[in-house]
C-alpha positions as CSV (number, residue, x, y, z in Angstrom):
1,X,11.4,-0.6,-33.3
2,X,8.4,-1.0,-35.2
3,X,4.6,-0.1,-33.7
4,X,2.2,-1.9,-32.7
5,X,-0.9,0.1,-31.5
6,X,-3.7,-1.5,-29.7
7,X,-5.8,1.3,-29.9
8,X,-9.1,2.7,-31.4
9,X,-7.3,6.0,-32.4
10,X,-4.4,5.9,-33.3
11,X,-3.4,9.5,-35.8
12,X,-2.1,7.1,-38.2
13,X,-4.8,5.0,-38.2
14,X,-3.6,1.7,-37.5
15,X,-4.6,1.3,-34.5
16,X,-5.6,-2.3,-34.2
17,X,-8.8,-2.6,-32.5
18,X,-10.4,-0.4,-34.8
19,X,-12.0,-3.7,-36.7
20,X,-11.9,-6.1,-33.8
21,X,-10.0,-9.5,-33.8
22,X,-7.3,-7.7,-31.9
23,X,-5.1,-10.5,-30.7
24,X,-4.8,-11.8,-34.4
25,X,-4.4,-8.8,-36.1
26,X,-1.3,-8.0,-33.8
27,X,0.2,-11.1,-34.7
28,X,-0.1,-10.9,-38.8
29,X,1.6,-7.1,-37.9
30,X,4.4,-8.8,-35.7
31,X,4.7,-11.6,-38.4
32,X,5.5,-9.0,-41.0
33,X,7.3,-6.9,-38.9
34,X,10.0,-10.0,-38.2
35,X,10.3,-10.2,-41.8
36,X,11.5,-7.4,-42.6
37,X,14.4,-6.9,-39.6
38,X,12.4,-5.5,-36.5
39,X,14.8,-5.8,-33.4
40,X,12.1,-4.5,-31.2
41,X,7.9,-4.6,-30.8
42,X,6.4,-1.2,-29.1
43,X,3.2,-2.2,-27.9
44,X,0.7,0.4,-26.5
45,X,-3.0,0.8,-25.5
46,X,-3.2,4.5,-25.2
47,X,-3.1,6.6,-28.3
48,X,-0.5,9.9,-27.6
49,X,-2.2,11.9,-30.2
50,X,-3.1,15.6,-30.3
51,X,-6.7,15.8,-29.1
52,X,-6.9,11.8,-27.7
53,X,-8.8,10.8,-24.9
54,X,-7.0,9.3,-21.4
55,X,-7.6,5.8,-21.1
56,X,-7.4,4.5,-17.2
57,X,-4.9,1.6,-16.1
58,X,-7.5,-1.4,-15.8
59,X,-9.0,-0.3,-19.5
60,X,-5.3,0.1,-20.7
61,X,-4.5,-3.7,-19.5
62,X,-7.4,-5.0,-21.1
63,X,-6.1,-3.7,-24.5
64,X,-2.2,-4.7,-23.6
65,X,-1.7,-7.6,-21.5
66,X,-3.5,-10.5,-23.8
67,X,-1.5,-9.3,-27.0
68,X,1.5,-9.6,-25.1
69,X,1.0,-12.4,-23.6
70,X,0.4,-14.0,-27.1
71,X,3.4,-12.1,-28.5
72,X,5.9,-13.6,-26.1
73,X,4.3,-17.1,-26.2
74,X,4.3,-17.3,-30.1
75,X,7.6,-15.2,-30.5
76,X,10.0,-15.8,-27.4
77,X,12.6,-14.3,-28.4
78,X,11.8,-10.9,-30.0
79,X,12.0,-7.9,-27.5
80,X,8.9,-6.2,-26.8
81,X,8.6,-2.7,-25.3
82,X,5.8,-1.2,-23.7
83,X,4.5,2.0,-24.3
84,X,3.0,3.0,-20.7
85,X,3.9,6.0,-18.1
86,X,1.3,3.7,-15.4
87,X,2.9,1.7,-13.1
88,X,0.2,-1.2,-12.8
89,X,0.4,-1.1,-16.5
90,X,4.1,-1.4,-16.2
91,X,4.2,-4.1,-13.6
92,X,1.3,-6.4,-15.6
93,X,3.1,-5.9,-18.6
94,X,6.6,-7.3,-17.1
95,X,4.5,-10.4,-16.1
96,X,3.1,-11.0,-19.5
97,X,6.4,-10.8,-21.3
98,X,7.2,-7.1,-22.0
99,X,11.3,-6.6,-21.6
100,X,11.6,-2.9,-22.2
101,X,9.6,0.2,-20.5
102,X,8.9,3.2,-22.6
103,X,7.8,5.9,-21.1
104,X,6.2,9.4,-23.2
105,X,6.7,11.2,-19.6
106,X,9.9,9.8,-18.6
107,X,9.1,9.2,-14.9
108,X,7.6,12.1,-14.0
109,X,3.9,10.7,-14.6
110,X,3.8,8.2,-11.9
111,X,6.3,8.0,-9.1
112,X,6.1,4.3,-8.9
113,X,7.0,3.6,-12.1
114,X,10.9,3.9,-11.7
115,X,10.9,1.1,-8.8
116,X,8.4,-0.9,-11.0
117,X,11.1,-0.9,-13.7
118,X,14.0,-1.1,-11.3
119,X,12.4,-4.5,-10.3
120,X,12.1,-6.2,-13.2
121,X,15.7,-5.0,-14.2
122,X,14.3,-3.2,-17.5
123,X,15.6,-0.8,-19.7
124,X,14.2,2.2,-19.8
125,X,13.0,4.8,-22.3
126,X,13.0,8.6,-21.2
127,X,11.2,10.5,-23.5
128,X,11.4,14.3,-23.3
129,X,7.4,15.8,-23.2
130,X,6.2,19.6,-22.8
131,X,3.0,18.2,-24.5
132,X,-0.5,19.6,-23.2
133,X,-3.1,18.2,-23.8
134,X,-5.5,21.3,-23.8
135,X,-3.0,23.2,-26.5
136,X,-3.8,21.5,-29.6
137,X,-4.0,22.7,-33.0
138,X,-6.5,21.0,-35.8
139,X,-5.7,21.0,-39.2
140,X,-8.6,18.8,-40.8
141,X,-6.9,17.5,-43.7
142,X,-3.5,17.1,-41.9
143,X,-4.7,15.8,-38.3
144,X,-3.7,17.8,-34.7
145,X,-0.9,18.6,-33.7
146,X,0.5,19.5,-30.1
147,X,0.8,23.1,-29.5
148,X,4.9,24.0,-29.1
149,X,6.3,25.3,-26.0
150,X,8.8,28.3,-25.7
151,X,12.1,27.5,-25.3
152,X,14.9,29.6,-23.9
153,X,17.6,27.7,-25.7
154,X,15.9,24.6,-27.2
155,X,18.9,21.5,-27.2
156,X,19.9,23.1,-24.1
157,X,16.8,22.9,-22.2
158,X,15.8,19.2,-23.7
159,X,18.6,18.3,-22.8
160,X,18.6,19.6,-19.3
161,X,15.2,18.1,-19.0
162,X,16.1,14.9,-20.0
163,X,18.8,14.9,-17.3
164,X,16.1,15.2,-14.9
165,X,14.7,12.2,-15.5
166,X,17.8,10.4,-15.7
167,X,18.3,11.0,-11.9
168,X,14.8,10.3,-11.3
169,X,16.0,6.9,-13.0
170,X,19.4,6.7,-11.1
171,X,17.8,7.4,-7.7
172,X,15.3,4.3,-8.4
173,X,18.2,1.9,-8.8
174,X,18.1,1.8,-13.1
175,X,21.7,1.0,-14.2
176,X,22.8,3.6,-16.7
177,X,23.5,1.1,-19.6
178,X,19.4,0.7,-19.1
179,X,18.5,4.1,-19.7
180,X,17.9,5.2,-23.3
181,X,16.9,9.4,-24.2
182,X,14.3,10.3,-26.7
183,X,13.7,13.8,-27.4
184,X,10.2,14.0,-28.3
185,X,9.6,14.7,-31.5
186,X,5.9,16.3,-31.9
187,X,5.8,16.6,-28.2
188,X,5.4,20.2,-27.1
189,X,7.5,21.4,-29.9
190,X,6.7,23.5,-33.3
191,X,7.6,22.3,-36.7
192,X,10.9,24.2,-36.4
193,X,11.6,22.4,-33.2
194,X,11.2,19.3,-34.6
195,X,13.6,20.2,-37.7
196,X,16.4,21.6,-35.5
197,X,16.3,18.2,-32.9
198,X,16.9,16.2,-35.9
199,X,19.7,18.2,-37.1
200,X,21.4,18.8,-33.7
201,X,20.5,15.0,-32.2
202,X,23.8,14.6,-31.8
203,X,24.3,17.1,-29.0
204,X,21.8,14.9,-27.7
205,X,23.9,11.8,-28.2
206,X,26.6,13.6,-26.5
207,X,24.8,13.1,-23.2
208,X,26.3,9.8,-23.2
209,X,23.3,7.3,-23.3
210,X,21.8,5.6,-26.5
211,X,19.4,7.6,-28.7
212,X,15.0,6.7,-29.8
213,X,14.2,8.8,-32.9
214,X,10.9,8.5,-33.3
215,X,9.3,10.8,-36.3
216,X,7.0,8.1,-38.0
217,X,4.1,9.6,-40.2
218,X,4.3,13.1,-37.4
219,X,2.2,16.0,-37.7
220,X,5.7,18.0,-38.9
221,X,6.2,15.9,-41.8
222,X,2.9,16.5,-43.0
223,X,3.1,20.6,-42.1
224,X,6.5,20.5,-44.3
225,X,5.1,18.2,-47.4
226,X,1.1,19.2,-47.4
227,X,0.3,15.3,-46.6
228,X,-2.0,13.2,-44.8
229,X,-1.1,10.6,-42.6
230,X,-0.6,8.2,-44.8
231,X,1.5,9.5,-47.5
232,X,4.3,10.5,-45.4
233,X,6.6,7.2,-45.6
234,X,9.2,9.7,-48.2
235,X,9.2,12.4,-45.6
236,X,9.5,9.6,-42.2
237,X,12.5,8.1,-44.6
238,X,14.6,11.6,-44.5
239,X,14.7,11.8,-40.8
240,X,15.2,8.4,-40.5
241,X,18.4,8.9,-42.7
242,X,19.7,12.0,-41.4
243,X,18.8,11.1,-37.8
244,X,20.7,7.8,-38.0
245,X,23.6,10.5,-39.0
246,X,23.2,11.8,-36.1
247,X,23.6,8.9,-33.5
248,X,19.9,7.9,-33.4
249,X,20.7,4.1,-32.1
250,X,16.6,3.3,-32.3
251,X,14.0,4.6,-34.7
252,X,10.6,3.7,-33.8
253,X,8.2,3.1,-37.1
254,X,5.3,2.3,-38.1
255,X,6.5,1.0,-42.1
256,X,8.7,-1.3,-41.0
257,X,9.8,-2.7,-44.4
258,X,10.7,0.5,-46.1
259,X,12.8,2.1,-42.9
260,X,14.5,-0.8,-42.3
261,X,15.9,-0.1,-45.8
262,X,16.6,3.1,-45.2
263,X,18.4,2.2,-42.0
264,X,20.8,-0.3,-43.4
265,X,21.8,1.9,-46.5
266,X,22.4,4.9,-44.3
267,X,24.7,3.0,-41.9
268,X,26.6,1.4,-45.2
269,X,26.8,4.8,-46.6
270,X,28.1,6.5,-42.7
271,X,30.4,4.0,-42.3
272,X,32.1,4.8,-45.3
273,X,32.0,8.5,-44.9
């Protein structure tokens, strides 16, 4: 799955309104993205960083809805996802050619937004979040991070969580082969956290549904290695690998090329464990 902001801030700073031609630029990302094996385009107009500003629905469309559009028209059959937890958003983005719904509060955001996605028969992405936005932590050289949450028993109360939101998706009507767990990496958890959800995904995978890991460029690889943003494509490539070890089915990434890599020589080497 590879990411496709349309954003002004995104942390990793590719965000790509941030020099305008917006509707262009995402299509020279997409292009190179197909090159290099993406299965799946994540398209979202509201940054989840630590410390970002809410957008509202009708400001999130405007950013959204004409790159898909262009997207589907100009690449029919790639899969696009998109990264909303607003129903309207949800709804327009079905319209313009969105397939998948990925959601950073896993139903519990909006109420609507389970029938929305029942409707348009889409898979959905449930995406465990003890995020708050008021509990940040800045680090100026290494960008915020979300404050972590306590945790009784930490796989045992994602897990539990994420349950939750898989009735919330059951009671809408969402077929279980269309509901897909992400536990959240960065969201509401510590550096520790992070480490020990990578290392125990599978216990996640155990649930029974198909596995996002998405760790790209994260505040926790940059807290382990000392490194900015941008130089954190070694440490994104380790949890890629050992996720994928551990049943990750998706990764979601922002370096496309290099992961993709990684991906296919961790399966080769996996399969012949």
């Amino acid at each position: 799955m590879g990411i496709v902001n349309i954003t002004p801030d995104s942390f990793s700073g590719d965000g790509l309104m941030s020099n305008g031609e917006m509707i262009e630029r995402a299509e020279r990302r997409v292009e190179h993205y197909l090159r290099h094996n993406v299965d799946i385009l994540d398209i979202g107009g509201e940054s989840t960083r630590p410390g970002s500003l809410a957008v509202n629905a009708e400001e999130e469309m405007d950013r959204v809805i004409p790159v898909i559009q262009a997207i589907s028209k100009q690449f029919p059959e790639t899969l696009i996802s998109i990264d909303t937890y607003k129903a309207r958003v949800a709804e327009e983005a079905f319209k313009a050619g969105a397939h998948i719904l990925n959601d950073v509060w896993a139903l519990r955001a909006d109420p609507e937004l389970a029938s929305v996605a029942k409707a348009f028969n889409a898979p959905v992405i449930l995406m465990h979040n003890r995020s708050n936005p008021a509990s940040v932590e800045v680090r100026e050289q290494l960008g915020n991070a979300y404050i972590g949450s306590e945790y009784g028993d930490l796989i045992e109360d994602v897990k539990r969580e994420l349950l939750v939101s898989v009735d919330l998706a059951k009671r809408a009507g969402i077929e279980e082969r269309h509901i897909i767990l992400d536990p959240g990496i960065g969201f509401g958890k510590t550096r520790e956290h992070n480490l020990e959800l990578i290392n125990r995904l599978d216990e996640i995978r155990a649930l029974g549904y198909p596995v996002l890991l998405g760790t790209s460029r994260k505040s926790f690889i940059g807290f382990t290695l000392d490194l900015p943003a941008d130089e954190r494509i070694e440490g994104t490539a380790a949890t890629v690998a050992v996720g994928i070890t551990r049943g990750a089915d998706i990764i979601r990434v922002h370096d496309v090329k290099e992961m993709s890599r990684v991906a296919k020589m961790t399966d080769a080497l996996t399969r012949h464990a």
